[in-house]
C-alpha positions as MATLAB code, in Angstrom:
seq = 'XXXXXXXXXXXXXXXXXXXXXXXXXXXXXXXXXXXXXXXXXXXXXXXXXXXXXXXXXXXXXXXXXXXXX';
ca = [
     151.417  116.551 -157.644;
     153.609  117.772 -154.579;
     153.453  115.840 -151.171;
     153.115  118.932 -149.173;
     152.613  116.581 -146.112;
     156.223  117.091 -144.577;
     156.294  120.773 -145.171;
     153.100  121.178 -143.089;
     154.216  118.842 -140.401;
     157.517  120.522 -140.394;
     155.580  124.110 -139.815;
     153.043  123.768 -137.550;
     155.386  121.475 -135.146;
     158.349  124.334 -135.212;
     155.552  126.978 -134.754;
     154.383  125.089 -131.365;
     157.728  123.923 -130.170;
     159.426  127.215 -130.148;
     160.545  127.865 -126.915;
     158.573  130.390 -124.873;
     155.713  130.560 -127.205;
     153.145  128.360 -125.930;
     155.504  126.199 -123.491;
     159.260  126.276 -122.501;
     161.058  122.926 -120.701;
     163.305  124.017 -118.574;
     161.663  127.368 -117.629;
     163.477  130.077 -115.803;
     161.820  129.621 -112.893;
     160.133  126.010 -112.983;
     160.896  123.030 -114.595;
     157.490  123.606 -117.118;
     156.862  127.542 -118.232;
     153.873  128.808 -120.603;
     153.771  131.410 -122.517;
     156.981  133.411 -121.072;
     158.218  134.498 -124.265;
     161.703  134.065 -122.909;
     164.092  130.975 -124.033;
     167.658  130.343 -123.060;
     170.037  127.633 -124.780;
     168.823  124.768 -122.900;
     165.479  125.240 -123.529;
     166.829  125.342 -127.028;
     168.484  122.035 -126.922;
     165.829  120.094 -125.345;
     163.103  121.673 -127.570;
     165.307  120.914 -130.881;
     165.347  117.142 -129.638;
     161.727  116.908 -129.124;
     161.289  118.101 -132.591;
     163.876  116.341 -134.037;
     162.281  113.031 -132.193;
     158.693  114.182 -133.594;
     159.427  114.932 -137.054;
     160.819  111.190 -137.140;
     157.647  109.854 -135.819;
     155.392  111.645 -137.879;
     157.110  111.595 -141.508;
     159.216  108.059 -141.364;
     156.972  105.872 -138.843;
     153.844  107.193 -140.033;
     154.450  108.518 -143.208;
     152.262  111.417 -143.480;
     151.211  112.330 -146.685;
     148.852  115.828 -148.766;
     148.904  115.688 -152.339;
     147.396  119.375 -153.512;
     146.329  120.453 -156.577;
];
């Protein structure tokens, strides 16, 4: 059996971090944006950290874990 558990993590937190798709940090305009659709390469940087920071937490502190099939 496969431990699908850090693919899934890895998805689904790259899918909400990307910058301008549900949030950006540092906006254009304000320090906190939603939904702009627009990114630039800080927003980049900080969001890579973040995820970098919570792929960490979830797969070596917490150890998250799906066995299919």
């Amino acid at each position: 059996m496969a431990d699908w558990g850090p693919v899934f993590v890895a998805v689904v937190l790259f899918v909400l971090l990307t910058p301008g798709l549900l949030i950006q940090v540092p906006g254009r305009n304000r320090y906190v944006e939603f939904g702009n659709f627009q990114t630039s390469g800080v927003s980049i940087l900080v969001h890579s950290v973040v995820y970098f920071g919570l792929i960490c937490i979830f797969l070596l502190a917490i150890g998250v874990h799906m066995y299919l099939g």
